[in-house]
C-alpha positions as CSV (number, residue, x, y, z in Angstrom):
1,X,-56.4,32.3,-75.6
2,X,-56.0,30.2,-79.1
3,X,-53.4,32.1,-80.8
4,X,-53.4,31.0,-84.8
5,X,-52.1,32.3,-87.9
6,X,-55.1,33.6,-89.1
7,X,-57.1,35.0,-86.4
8,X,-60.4,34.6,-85.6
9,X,-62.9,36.8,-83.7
10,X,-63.0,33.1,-81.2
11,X,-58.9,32.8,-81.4
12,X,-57.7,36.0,-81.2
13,X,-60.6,39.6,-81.5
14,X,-57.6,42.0,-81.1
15,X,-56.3,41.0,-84.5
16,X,-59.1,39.6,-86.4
17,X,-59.6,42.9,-88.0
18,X,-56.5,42.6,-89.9
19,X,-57.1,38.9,-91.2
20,X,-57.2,41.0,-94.6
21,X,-53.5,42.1,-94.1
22,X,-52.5,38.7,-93.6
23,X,-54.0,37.8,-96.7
24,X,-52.5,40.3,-98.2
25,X,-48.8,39.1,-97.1
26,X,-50.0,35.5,-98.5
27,X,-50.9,36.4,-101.8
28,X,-48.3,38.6,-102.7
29,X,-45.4,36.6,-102.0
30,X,-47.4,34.6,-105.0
31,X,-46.8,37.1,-106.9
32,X,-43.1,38.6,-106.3
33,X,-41.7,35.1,-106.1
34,X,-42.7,34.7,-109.8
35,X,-42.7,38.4,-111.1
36,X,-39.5,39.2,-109.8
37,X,-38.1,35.7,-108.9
38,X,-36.4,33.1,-110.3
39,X,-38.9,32.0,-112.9
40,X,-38.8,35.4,-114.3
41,X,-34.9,34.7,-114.6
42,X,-35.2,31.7,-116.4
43,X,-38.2,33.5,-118.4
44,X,-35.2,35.8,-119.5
45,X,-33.0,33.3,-120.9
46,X,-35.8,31.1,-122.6
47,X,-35.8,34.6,-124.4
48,X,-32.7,34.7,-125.3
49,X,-31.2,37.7,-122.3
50,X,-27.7,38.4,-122.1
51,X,-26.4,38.1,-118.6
52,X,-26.6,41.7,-118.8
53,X,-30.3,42.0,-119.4
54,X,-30.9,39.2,-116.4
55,X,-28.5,41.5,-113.9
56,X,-30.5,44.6,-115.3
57,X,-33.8,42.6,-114.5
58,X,-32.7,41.3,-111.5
59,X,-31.3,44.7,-109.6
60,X,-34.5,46.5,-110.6
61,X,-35.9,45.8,-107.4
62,X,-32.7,47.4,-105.3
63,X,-32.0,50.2,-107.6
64,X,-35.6,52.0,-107.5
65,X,-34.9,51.9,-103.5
66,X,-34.2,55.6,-103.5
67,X,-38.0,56.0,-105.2
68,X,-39.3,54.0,-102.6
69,X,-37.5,57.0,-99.7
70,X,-39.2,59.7,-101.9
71,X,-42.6,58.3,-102.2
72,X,-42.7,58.4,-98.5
73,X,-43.7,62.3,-99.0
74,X,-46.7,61.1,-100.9
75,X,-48.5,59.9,-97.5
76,X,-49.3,63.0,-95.8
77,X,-51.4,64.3,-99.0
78,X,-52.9,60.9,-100.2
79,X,-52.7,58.6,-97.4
80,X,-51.4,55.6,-97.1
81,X,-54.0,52.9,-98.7
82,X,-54.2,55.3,-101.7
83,X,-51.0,55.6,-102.1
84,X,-50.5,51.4,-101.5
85,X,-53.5,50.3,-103.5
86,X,-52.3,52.7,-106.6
87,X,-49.0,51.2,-106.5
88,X,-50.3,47.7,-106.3
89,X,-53.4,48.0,-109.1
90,X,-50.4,49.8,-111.7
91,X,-47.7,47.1,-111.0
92,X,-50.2,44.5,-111.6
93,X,-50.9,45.8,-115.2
94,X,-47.4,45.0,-116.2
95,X,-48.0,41.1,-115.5
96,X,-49.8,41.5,-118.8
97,X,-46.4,41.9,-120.8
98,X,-44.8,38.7,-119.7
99,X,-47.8,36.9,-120.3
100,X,-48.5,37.8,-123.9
101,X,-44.8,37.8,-124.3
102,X,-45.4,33.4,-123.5
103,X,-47.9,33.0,-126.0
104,X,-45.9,35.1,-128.4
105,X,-43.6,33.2,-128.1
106,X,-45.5,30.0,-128.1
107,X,-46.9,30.5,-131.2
108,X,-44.5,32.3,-133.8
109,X,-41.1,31.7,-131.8
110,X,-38.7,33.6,-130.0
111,X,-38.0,36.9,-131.5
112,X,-34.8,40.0,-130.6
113,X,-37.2,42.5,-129.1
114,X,-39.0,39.9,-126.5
115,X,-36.1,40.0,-124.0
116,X,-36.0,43.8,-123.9
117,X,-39.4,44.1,-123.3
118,X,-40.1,41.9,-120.5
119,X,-37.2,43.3,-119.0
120,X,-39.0,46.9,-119.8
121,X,-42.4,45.4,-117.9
122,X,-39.9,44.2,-115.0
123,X,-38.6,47.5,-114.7
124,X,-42.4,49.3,-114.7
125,X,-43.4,46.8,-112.2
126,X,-40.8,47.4,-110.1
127,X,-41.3,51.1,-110.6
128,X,-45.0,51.1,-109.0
129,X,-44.3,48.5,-106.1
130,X,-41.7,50.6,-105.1
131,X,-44.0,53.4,-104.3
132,X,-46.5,51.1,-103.3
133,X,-44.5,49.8,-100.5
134,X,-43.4,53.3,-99.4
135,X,-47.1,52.9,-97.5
136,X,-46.9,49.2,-96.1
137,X,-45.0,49.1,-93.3
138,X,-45.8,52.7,-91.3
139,X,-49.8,51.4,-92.2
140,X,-49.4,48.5,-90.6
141,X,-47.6,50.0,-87.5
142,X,-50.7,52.9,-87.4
143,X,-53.6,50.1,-87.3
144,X,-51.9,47.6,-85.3
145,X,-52.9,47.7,-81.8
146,X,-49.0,48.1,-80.4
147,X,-48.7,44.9,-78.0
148,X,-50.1,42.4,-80.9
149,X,-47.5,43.4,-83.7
150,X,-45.5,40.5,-83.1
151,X,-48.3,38.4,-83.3
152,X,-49.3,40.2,-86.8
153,X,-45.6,39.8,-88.3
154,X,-44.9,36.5,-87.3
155,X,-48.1,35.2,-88.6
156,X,-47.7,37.5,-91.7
157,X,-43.9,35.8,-92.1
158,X,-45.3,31.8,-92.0
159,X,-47.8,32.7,-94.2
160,X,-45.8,34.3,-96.8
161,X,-43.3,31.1,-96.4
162,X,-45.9,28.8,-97.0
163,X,-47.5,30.8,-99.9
164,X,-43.6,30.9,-101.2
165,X,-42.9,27.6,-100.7
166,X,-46.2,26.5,-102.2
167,X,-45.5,28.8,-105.4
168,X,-42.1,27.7,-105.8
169,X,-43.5,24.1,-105.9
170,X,-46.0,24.6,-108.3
171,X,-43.3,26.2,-110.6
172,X,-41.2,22.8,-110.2
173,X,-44.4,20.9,-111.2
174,X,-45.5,23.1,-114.2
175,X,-41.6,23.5,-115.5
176,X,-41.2,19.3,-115.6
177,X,-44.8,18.8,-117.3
178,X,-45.3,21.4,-119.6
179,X,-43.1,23.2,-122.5
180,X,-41.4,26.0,-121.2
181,X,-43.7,29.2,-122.7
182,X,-46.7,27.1,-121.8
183,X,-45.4,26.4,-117.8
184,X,-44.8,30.4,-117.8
185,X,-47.6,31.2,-119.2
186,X,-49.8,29.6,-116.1
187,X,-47.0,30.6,-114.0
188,X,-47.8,34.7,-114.9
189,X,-51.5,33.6,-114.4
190,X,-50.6,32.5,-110.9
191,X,-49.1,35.5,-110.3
192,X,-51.7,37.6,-111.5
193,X,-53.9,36.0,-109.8
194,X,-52.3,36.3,-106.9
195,X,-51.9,40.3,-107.3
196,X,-55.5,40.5,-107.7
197,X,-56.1,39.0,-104.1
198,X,-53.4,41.0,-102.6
199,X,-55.2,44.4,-103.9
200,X,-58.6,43.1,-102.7
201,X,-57.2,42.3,-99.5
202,X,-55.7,45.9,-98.5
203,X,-59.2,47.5,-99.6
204,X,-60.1,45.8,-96.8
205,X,-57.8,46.5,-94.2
206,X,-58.7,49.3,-92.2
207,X,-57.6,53.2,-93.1
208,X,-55.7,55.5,-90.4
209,X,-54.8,58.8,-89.8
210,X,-52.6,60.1,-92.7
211,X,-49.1,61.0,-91.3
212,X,-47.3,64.5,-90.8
213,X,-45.8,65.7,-93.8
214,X,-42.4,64.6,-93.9
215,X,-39.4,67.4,-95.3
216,X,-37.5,66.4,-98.0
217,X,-35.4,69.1,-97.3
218,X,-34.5,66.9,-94.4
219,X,-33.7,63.8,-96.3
220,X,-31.2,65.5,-98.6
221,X,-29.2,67.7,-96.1
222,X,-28.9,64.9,-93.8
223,X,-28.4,62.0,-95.5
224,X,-24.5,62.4,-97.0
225,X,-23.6,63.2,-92.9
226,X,-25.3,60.0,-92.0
227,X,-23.4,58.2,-94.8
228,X,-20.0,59.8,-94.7
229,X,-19.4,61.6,-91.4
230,X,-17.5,59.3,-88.8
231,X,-19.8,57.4,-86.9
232,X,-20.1,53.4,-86.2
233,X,-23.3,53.8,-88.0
234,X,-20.7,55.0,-91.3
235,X,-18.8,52.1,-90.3
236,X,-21.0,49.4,-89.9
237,X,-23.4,50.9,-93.4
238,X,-20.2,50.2,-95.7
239,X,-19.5,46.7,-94.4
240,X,-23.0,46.1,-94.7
241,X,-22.9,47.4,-98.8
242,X,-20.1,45.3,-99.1
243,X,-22.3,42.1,-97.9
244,X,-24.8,43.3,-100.6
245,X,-22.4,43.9,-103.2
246,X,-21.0,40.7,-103.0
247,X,-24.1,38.5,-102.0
248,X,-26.7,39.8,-104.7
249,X,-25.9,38.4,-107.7
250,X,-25.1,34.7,-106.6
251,X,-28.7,34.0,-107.1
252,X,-29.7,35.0,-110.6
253,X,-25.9,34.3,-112.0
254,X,-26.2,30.4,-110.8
255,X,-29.4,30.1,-112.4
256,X,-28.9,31.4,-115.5
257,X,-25.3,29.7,-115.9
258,X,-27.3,25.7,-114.5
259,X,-29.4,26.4,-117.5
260,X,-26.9,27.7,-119.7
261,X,-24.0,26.0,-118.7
262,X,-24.8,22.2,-117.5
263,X,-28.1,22.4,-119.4
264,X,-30.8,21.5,-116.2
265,X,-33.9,21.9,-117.0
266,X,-35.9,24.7,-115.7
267,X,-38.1,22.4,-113.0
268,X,-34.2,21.7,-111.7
269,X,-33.5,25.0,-110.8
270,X,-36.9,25.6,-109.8
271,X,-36.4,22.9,-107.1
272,X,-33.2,24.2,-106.1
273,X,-35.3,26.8,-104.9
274,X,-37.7,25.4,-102.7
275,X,-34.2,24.5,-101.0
276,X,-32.9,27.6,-100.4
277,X,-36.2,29.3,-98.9
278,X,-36.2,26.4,-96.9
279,X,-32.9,27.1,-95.9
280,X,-34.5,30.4,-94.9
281,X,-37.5,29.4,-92.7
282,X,-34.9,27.0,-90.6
283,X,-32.2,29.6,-90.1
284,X,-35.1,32.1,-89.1
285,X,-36.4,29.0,-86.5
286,X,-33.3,28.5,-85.3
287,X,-31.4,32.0,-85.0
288,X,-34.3,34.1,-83.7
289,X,-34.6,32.3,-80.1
290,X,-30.7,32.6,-79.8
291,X,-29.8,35.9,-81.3
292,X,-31.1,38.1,-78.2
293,X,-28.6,36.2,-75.9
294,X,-25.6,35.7,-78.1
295,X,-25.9,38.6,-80.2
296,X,-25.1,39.4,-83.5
297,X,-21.8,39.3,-84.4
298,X,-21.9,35.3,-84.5
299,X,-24.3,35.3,-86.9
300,X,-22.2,37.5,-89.3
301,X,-19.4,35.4,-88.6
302,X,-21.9,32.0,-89.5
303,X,-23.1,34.0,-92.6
304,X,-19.7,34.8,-93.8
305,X,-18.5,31.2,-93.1
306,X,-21.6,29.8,-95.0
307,X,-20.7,32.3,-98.1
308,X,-17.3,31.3,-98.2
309,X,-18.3,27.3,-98.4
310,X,-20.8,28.4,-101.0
311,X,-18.4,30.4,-103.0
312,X,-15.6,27.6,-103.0
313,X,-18.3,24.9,-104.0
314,X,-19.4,26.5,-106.9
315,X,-15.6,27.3,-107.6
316,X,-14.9,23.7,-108.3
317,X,-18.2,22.8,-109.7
318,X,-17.8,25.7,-112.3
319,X,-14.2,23.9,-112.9
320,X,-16.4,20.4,-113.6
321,X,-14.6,18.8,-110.4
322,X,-18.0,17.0,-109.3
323,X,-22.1,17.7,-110.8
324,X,-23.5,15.7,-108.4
325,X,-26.9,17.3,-108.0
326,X,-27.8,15.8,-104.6
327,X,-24.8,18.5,-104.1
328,X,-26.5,21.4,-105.5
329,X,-29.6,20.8,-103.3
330,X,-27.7,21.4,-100.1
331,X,-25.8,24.5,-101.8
332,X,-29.3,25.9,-102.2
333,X,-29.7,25.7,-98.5
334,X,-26.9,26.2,-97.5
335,X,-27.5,30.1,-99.3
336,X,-30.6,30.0,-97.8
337,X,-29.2,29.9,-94.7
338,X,-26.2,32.5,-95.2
339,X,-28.6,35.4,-96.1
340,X,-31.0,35.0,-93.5
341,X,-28.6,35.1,-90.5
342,X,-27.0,38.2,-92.0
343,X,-30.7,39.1,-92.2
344,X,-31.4,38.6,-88.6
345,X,-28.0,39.5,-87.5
346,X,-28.4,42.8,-89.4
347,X,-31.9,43.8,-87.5
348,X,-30.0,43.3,-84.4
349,X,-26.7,45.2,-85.1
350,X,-28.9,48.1,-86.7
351,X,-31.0,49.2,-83.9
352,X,-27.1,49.6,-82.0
353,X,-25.5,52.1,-84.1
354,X,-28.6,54.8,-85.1
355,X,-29.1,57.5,-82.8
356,X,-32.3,57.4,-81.2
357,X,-33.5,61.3,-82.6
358,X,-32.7,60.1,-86.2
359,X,-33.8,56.2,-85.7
360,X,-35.9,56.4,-89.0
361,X,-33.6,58.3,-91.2
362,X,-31.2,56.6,-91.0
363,X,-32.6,52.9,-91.4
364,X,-34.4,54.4,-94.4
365,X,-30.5,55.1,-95.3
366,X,-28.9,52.2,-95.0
367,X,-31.8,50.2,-96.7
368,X,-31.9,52.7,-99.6
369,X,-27.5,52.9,-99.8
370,X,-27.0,49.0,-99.4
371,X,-29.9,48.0,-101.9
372,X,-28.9,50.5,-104.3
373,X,-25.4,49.9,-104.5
374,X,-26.0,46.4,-104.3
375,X,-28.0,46.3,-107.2
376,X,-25.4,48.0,-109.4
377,X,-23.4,44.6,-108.7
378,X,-25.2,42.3,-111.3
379,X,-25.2,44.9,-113.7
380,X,-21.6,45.0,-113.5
381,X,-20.8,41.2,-113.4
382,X,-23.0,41.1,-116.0
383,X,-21.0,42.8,-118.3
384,X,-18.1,40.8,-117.7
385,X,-19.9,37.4,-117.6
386,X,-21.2,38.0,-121.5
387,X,-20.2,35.5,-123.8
388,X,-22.0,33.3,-126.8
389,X,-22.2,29.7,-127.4
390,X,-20.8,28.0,-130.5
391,X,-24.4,28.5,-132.5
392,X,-24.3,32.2,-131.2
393,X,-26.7,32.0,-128.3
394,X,-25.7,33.8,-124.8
395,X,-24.1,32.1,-122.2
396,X,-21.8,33.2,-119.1
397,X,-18.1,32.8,-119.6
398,X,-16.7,30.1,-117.6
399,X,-13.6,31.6,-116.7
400,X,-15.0,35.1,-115.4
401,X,-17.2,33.0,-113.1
402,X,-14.4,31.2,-111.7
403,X,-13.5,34.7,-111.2
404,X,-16.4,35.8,-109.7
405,X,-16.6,33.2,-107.0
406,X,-12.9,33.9,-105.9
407,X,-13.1,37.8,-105.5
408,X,-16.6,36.4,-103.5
409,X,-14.6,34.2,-100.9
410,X,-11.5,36.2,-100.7
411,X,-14.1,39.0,-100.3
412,X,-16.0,37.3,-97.2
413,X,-12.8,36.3,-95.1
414,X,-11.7,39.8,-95.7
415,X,-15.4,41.3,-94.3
416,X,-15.2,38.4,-91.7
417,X,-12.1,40.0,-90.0
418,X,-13.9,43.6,-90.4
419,X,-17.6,41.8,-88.7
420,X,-15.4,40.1,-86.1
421,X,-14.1,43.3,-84.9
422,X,-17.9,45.4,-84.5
423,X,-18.1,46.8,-81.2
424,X,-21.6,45.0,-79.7
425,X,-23.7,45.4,-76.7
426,X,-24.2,41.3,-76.3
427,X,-26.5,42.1,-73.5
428,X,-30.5,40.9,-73.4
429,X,-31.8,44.2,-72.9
430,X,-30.0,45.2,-76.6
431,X,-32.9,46.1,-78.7
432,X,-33.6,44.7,-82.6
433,X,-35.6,46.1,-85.1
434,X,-38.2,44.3,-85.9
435,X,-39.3,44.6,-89.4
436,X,-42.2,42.8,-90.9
437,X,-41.3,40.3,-93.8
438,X,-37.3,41.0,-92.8
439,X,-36.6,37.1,-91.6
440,X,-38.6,35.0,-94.3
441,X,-38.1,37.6,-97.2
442,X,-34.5,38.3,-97.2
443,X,-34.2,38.6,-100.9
444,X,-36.2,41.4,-100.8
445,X,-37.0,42.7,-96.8
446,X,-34.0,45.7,-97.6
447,X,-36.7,47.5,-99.8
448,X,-39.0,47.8,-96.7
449,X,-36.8,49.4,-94.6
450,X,-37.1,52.4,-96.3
451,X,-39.9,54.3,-94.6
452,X,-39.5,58.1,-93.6
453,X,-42.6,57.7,-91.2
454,X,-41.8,57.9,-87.5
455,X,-42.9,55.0,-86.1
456,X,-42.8,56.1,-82.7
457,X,-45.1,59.3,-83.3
458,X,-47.6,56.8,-84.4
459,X,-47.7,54.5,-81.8
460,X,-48.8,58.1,-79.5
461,X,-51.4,59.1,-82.0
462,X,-53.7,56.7,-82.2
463,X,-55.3,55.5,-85.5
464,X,-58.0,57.2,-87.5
465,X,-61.3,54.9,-87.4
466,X,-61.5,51.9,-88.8
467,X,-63.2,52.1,-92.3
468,X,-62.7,49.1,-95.2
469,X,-64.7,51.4,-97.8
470,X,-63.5,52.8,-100.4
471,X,-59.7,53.8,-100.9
472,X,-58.2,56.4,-99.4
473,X,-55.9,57.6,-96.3
């Protein structure tokens, strides 16, 4: 049999059902990597955003985690393509703000209440794909047929790379033709556009049988003894904050300061990009035939390695000791590559340390502790990367950022040392989570891992019938 990324009822009848799903995966990645991307970084400081506001904007997407674990109880009484398709139809509303926000600005010029508001439409976004995505991932495991999962997520992941790819591209093109409020203007269209398909795609995939109810009694009693009672789970969940702390706000903090700070143009930046998720579609080549037979612990060590050569680079660029921009290309890449084998490495390790009766608690932990916490770290370099230009415009001070990449390199050979001492089970049989959108969607695969559902009481009660009518659970 023909296996191909979008199955046919010729090439593959067991998934052709779910071609909408895929379609789903490929048109929202248009969407996110604009709506709560890098362009909607640089959209801030064509505003005028502090670094504050662009930490705020940016850590949205971690810090509404928690939400995420306590829409999970909304499944048993609506059903999970309710529940996804009313998340996804209110989020898209907000791509309206941003939108009218580049014509404003277009038109009469940048004003001191634009910033705040995009950020608010960020935030609101954020707010209903959160609950939205509560639904995703347990939906997809109750259709799927169990054998032909892999086959759905690693489909679903080359899609969504190409779709990312493609929409970072486009960005480059429309940032180096067009003035900046016009380029995101079509940009926001793109992504609304793309939001539209993505809703229209899961009405049509197929409903199932709405899960137990799930006892948020349970969540609350349990989760501070996952967190805090000695275990290697407690051990390996504060390392892995630490990685989040310290990784998270590299991205939006070099983009803003490039376009603050060297003055690149936006379609610069934007290319950088395209580097670094390619740098994440050839680590996720590369590591995922090796990781089942080496294990995970080289990877951390390779991601930590790759941080600390990303952190001393920027150290000395920051200092003006070379802007050779061939030289920020590979950096990109070189990031790229550094979050997705922690990525991979982290699906692996994980499945290790969680007991087998509490599996889904306590992933749904870890995702919500380690996206949360790392989220509160841009805020907080934020306020200590403010600073003003000489005509009074923001900018990020200099000498904090020098700072900021030295407590990031001394604070990966300190977590390297930690990593390098994590009891593993190295042996083929050692189980990984797999995770749909976890190896191509880094950036943002924590968020999914906060699902209540248990999995594996799904996989013995079998679907409810297929139906693409109206929505409903």
């Amino acid at each position: 049999m023909r296996v191909r990324l979008i199955p046919t009822e010729n090439s593959d009848p067991e998934l052709a059902p779910f071609r909408p799903g895929l379609m789903f995966g490929f048109f929202n990645a248009m969407t996110w990597q604009i709506g709560i991307g890098t362009p909607m970084v640089l959209f801030c400081e064509a505003l005028g955003a502090t670094p504050l506001q662009v930490g705020l904007a940016y850590s949205f997407v971690f810090l509404l985690t928690p939400i995420q674990v306590l829409a999970t109880s909304l499944l048993s009484r609506y059903g999970y393509k309710r529940v996804m398709l009313t998340g996804w139809g209110l989020r898209s509303l907000f791509l309206i703000v941003p939108m009218w926000l580049a014509i404003a600005a277009q038109v009469s010029g940048v004003a001191p209440w634009m910033a705040p508001m995009l950020i608010g439409s960020v935030f609101w976004f954020c707010f209903f794909r959160t609950i939205g995505a509560a639904a995703i991932t347990p939906w997809l495991y109750a259709i799927l047929p169990p054998h032909a999962r892999g086959r759905y997520f690693s489909s679903d992941q080359f899609l969504s790379g190409i779709a990312g790819v493609g929409t970072l591209l486009l960005c480059v093109v429309l940032f180096s033709q067009l003035p900046v409020f016009v380029a995101l203007l079509v940009q926001y269209s793109v992504a609304m556009v793309g939001s539209v398909f993505s809703f229209t795609s899961l009405r049509r995939l197929p409903r199932a049988k709405r899960p137990p109810r799930i006892s948020l009694a349970r969540v609350w009693r349990d989760t501070p003894r996952h967190m805090f009672r000695p275990s290697p789970f407690r051990h390996y969940l504060w390392l892995a904050v630490a990685y989040g702390v310290v990784s998270t706000p590299i991205p939006p903090f070099l983009a803003y300061y490039l376009k603050t700070g060297p003055a690149l143009t936006a379609g610069e930046i934007m290319s950088f990009e395209v580097l670094r998720y390619l740098g994440v579609i050839f680590a996720a080549a590369f590591i995922r035939r090796r990781i089942d037979r080496r294990g995970a612990q080289p990877f951390f060590l390779l991601s930590m390695i790759l941080y600390l050569a990303i952190a001393v680079f920027w150290w000395a660029g920051v200092r003006g000791q070379w802007e050779v921009r061939a030289a920020f290309y590979l950096a990109y890449f070189v990031l790229g590559l550094a979050a997705a084998a922690w990525t991979i490495a982290n699906l692996k390790y994980l499945a290790q340390v969680v007991d087998e009766k509490s599996q889904v608690l306590m992933v749904a932990v870890q995702g919500a502790v380690t996206s949360t916490l790392g989220g509160l770290s841009p805020i907080g370099w934020g306020i200590l990367l403010r600073a003003q230009d000489a005509g009074g415009g923001a900018m990020i001070d200099r000498q904090v950022f020098l700072v900021f990449f030295a407590v990031v390199a001394v604070s990966v050979v300190v977590l390297s040392s930690l990593l390098a001492r994590l009891p593993e089970d190295r042996t083929e049989q050692a189980r990984s989570l797999v995770i749909g959108h976890a190896v191509l969607r880094p950036f943002r695969a924590a968020t999914y891992l906060a699902s209540l559902v248990d999995l594996r009481e799904l996989e013995e009660d079998p679907p409810g019938p297929v139906d693409s009518g109206r929505p409903g659970g």
